[in-house]
C-alpha positions in Angstrom: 106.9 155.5 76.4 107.0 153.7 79.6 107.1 149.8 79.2 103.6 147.8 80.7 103.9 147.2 84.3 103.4 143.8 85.6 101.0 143.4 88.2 102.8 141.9 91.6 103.1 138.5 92.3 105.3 135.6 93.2 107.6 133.7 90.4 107.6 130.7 89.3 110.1 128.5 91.0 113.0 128.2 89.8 114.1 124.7 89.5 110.9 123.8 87.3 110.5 120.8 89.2 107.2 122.1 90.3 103.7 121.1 88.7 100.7 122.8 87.2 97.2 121.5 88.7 97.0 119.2 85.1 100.6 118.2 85.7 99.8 117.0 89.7 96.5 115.2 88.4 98.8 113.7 85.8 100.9 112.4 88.2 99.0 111.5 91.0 95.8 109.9 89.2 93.7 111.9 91.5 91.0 114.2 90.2 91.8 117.9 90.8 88.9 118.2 92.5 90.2 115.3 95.6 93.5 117.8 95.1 91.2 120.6 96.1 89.8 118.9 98.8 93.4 117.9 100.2 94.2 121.5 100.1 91.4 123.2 101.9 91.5 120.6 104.3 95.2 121.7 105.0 96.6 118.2 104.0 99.1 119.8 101.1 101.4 122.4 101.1 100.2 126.0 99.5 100.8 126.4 96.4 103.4 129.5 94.8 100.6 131.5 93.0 102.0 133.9 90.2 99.0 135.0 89.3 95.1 134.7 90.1 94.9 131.5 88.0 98.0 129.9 87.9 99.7 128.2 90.9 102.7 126.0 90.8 102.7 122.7 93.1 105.7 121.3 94.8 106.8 118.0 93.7 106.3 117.0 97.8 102.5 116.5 96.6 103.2 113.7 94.7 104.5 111.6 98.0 102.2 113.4 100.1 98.5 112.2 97.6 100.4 109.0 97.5 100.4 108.3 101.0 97.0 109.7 101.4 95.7 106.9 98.8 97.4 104.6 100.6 96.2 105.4 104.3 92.5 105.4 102.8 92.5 102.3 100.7 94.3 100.1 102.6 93.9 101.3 106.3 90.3 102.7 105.5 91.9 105.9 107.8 89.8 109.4 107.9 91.0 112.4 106.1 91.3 114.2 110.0 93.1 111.3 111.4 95.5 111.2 108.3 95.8 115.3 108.7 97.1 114.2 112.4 99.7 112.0 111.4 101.5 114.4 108.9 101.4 117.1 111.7 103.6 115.2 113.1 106.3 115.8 110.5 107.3 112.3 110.2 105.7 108.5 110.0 107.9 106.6 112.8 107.8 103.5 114.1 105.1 104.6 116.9 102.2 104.0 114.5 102.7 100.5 112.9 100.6 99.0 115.9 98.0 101.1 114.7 98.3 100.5 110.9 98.3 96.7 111.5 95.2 97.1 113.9 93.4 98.7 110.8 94.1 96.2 108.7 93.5 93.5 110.9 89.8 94.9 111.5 89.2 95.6 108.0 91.4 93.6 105.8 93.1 94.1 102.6 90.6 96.7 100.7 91.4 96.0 96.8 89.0 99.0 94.9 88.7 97.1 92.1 86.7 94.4 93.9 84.0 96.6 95.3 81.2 96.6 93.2 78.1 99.3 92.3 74.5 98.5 93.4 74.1 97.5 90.1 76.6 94.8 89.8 76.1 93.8 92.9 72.2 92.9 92.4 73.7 91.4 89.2 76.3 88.8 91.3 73.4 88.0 94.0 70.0 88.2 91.8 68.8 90.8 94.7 66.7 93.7 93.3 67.7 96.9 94.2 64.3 97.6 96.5 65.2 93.9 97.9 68.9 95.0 98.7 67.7 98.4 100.8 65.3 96.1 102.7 68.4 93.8 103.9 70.0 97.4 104.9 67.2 98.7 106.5 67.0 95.6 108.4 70.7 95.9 109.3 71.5 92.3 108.0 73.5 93.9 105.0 76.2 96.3 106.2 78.3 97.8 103.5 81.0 99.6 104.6 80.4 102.7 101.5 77.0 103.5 100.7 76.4 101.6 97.4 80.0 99.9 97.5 80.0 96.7 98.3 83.2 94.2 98.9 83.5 90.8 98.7 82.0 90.0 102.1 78.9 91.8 101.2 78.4 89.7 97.9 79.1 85.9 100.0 76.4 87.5 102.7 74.1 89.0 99.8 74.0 85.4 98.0 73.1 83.6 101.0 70.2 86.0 101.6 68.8 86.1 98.9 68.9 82.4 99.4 67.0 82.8 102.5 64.5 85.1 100.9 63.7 81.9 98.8 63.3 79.9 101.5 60.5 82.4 102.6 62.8 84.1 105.3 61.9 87.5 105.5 64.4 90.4 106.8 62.0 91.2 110.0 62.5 88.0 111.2 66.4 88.4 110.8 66.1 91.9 112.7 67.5 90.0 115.7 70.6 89.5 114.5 71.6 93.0 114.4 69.8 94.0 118.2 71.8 91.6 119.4 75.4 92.4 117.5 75.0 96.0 118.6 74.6 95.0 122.0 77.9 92.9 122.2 80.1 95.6 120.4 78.9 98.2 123.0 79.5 96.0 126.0 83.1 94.8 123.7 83.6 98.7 123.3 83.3 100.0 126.7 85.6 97.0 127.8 88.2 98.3 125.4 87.6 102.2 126.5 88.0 101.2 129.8 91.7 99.1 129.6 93.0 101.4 127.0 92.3 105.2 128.7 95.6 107.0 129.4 97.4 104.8 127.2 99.6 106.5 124.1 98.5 105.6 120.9 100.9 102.9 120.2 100.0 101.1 123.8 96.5 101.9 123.0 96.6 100.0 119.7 98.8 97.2 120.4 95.9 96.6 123.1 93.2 97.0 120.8 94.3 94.3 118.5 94.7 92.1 121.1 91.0 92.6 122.6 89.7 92.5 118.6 91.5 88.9 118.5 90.0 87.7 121.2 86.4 89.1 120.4 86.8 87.6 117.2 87.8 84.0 118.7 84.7 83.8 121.4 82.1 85.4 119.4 81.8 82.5 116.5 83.0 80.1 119.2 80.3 81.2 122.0 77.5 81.1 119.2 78.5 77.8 117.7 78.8 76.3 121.0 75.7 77.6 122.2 73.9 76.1 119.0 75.4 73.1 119.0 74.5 72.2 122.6 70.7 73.1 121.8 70.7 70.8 118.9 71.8 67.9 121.5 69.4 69.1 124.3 66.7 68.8 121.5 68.1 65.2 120.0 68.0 64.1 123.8 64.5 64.7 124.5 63.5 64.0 120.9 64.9 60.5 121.7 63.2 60.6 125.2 60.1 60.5 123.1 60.6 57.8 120.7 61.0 55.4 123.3 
């Protein structure tokens, strides 16, 4: 009697280096549902399938989830812009102008400081309805729906020390007008020096323009303030006498 044939299909590898899906989520800390994501979004290498449910992962996807962590975490970077760099083949030197523009624009992200809705109403003694009328507003700008860091908590505190004082977040409204107003004129400055530029001239230039918006905007404001407060102390004055 003729022996069962086996139904076609690719081995397993040979060296047994590679890892089941459990193994990779083992090994990466990343929910095999992410992995999934990685994968259809052509971010990971195939995987040898030896049968309809069982596909063996090369050790590569350790270093490869890895780096992907890192590029999101710490460099806040999209999945497509990631995707671009490991086209590449290789992370040179060409990109660390970028990388440290990231981080200088959004600082060191550490996950375990961002907190739920929940604990953040907790750490500012903002209700929930009270915190999506700051958003609404556009006074409260987390940077994750419903995740907020530790700039969002010092801002959240000192609103809902404001709402005390009977400051409500129409009459703050103004604030964000205006901002978006200077980061499109700040942006189309930027568009305009940087066009033609390769992406390491491009970003070196960036960072420079962000340092220097950064400087004159708190300066500018201050300044501004500060000589109204004199203007009004002089004429103030002018009436006492």
């Amino acid at each position: 009697m003729a022996g069962k044939r086996e139904k076609p299909g690719r081995s397993k590898p040979a060296d047994g280096t590679a890892f089941k899906m459990q193994g990779l989520v083992r090994a990466t800390g990343v929910p095999k549902s992410t992995i999934l994501h990685y994968l259809n979004e052509g971010l990971l290498p195939e995987p040898v399938k030896t049968s309809r449910n069982m596909a063996y992962y090369s050790p590569a996807c350790v270093e490869r989830i890895t780096f992907i962590k890192v590029m999101q975490s710490k460099y806040r970077l999209s999945l497509a812009i990631i995707k671009k760099f490991l086209q590449v083949g290789s992370i040179g030197s060409e990109i660390e102008p970028f990388l440290e523009l990231r981080s200088f624009i959004y600082g060191q992200r550490d996950d375990r400081e961002l907190l739920d809705l929940e604990a953040f109403c907790r750490a500012t003694g903002l209700t929930a309805l009270e915190v999506a009328e700051l958003q609404k507003a556009g006074v409260l700008l987390p940077l994750e729906p419903e995740r907020f860091d530790a700039e969002d908590l010092a801002i959240g505190r000192i609103l809902k020390g404001c709402r005390e004082l009977g400051l409500t977040p129409e009459e703050t409204s103004f604030y964000p007008r205006l901002a978006r107003d200077i980061v499109d004129q700040e942006m189309a400055i930027r568009d305009r020096l940087v066009k033609g530029l390769s992406l390491e001239d491009n970003a070196t230039l960036t960072l420079q323009l962000t340092r220097a918006a950064r400087a004159m905007r708190p300066y500018i404001i201050d300044r501004m303030f500060q000589h109204r407060v004199m203007s009004r102390e002089s004429i103030d004055g002018d009436e006492e006498k």
